[in-house]
C-alpha positions in Angstrom: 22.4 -7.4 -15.4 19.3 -5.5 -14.6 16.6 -7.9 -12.9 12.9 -7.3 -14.1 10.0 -7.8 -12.0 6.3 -7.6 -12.3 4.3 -4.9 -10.1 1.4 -7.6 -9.0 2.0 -11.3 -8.3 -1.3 -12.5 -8.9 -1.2 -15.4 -11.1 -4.0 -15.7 -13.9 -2.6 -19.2 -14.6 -0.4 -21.0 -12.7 0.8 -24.9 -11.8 -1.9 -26.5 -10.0 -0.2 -30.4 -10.0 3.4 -31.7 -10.3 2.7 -35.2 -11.7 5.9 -37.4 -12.0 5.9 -40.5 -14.1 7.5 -43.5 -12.6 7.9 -47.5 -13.4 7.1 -48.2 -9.9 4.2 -45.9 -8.0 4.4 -47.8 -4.7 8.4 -47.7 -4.7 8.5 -43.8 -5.5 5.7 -43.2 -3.1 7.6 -45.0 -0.1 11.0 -42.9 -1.6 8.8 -39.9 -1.5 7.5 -40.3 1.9 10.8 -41.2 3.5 12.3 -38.0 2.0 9.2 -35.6 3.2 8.2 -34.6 0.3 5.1 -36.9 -1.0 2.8 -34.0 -0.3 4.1 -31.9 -3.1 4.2 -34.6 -5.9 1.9 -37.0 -7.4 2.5 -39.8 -9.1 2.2 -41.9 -11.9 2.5 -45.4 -14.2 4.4 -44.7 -17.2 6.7 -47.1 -19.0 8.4 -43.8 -21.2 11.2 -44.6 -22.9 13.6 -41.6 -20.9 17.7 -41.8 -20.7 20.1 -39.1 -19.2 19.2 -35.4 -18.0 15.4 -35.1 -18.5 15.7 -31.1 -18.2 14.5 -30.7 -14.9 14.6 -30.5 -11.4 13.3 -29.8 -8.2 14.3 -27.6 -5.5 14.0 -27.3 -2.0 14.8 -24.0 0.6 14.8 -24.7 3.8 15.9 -22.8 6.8 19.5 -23.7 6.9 22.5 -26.3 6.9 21.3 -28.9 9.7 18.1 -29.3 7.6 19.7 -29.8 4.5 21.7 -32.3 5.9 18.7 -33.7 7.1 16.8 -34.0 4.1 20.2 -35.3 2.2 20.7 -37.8 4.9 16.6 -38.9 4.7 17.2 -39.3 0.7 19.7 -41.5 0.7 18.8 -43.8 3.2 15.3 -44.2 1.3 17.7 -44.7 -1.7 18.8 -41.6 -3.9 21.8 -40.9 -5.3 24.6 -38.6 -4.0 25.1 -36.0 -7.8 26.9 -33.5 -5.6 27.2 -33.8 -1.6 26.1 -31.0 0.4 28.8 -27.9 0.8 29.4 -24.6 1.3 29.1 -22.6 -2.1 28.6 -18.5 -2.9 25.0 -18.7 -2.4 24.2 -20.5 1.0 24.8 -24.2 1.4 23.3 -27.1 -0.9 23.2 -30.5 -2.1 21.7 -32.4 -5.0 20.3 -36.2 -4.9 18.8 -38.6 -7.9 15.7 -40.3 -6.7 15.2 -43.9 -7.3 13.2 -43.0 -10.2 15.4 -40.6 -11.6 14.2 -37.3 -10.7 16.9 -35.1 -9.4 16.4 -33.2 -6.3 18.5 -30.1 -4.9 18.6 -28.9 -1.3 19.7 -25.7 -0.7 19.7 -22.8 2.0 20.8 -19.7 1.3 22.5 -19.6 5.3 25.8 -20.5 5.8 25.9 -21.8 9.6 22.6 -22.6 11.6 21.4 -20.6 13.5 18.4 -23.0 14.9 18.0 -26.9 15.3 17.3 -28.8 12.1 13.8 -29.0 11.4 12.1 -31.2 8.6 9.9 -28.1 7.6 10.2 -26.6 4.1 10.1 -23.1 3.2 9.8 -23.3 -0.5 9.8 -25.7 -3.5 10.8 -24.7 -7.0 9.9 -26.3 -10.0 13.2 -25.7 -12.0 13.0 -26.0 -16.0 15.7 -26.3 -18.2 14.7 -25.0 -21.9 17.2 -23.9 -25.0 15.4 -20.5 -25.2 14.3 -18.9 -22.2 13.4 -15.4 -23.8 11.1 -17.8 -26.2 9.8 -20.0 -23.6 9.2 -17.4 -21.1 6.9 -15.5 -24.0 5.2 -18.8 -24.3 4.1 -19.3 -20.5 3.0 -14.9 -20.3 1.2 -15.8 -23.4 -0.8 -18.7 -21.1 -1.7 -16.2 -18.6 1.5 -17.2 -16.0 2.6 -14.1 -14.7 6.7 -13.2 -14.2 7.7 -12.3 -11.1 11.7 -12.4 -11.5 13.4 -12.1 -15.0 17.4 -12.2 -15.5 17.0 -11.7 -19.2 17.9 -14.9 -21.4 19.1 -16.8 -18.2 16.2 -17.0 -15.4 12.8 -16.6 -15.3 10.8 -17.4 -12.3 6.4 -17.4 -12.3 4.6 -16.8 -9.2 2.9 -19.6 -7.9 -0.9 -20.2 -7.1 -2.8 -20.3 -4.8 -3.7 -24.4 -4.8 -0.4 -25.6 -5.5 2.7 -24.4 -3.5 5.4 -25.4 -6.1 6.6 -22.5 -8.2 7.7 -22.9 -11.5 10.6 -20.9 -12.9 13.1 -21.4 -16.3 16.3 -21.6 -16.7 19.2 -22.5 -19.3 19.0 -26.4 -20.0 22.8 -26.7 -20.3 23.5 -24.5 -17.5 20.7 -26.1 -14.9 22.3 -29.8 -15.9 25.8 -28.6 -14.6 24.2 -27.0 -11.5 23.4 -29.9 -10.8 26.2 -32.0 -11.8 24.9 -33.9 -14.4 25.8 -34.1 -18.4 23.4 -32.0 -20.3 22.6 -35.4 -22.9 19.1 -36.6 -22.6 16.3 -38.2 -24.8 13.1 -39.8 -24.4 10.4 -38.4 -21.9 10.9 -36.1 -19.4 8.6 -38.0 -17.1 7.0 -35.1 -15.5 3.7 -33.8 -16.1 2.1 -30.5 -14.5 -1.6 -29.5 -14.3 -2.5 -26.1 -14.7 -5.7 -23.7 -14.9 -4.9 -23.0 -18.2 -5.9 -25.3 -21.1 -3.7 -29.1 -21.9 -1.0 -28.2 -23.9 2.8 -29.0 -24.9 5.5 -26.5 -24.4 8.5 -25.5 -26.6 10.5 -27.8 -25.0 8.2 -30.5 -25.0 6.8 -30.2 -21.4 3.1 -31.7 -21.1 0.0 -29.4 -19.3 -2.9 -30.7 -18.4 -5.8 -28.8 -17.6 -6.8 -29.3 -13.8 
């Protein structure tokens, strides 16, 4: 599959908050703090009916196998969920935990063996979105202003990020994201996230909520 990417990465719109909506703020901002992380998220009240896979996750990179056992390890003990303990796989070395609040977090490096202590620094945090038609959906977002920076055709689509909010976003295959993460792909309700973005409020295909920053 031929991958298709754009010539400038400037974004015209792009994510500017990740909100997610929680029954306990003060519980998910401890959880958030534990795990390192409560820089990159805010968070909110929200009583939302939600059950199952809510069609999305987030994902760390970090520099290699020691840290992802370190931010697995810092997880849990705040109180996530083991979905899928960290291992070896084709791509690097990962691991995926369920906050206490549901959100489902994966840790991944694409190194196989460290090559340096483990640090508790993060190299990058994707946004990942699981939609039913990413040809669609990805149409949709260019038609916003967000601006493609990796396309694999109908399977993956990733957006280049802005400059006042380090999370990228990027789409890919509902079904197929819930079984990287090792989850059933069944889900109703809310998806308890919200994101803020320089482009006018709006509610995707998928039914994602934007709110203009």
């Amino acid at each position: 599959m031929v991958m298709a990417t754009n010539a400038s990465t400037a974004a015209r719109s792009s994510v500017t908050s990740v909100t997610l909506e929680v029954a306990d703020p003060e519980a998910a901002r401890r959880f958030y703090r534990a795990f390192g992380v409560d820089a990159y998220v805010h968070l909110r009240a929200s009583d939302a009916h939600s059950t199952g896979f809510r069609g999305f996750t987030l994902a760390l990179t970090v520099s290699g196998p020691a840290t992802v056992d370190g931010f697995v390890g810092a997880a849990v003990a705040a109180g996530a969920t083991v979905l899928k303990p960290a291992a070896k796989s084709l791509w690097g070395y990962s691991g995926v935990v369920r906050a206490p609040d549901g959100t489902i977090w994966k840790i991944a490096t694409s190194e196989k063996k460290d090559t340096g202590p483990a640090t508790r620094e993060i190299d990058e945090i994707v946004l990942l979105v699981g939609v039913e038609a990413v040809k669609a959906t990805k149409q949709f977002y260019v038609d916003r202003g967000l601006t493609v920076v990796k396309s694999f055709g109908g399977k993956y689509v990733e957006f280049a990020a802005g400059d006042s909010h380090p999370v990228k976003m990027a789409l890919y295959k509902r079904r197929a994201l819930a079984k990287e993460v090792g989850v059933p792909v069944d889900g109703t309700g809310s998806h308890r996230l919200v994101l803020g973005s320089t482009a006018d409020a709006c509610t995707d295909p998928d039914g994602f909520v934007w709110e203009a920053a």
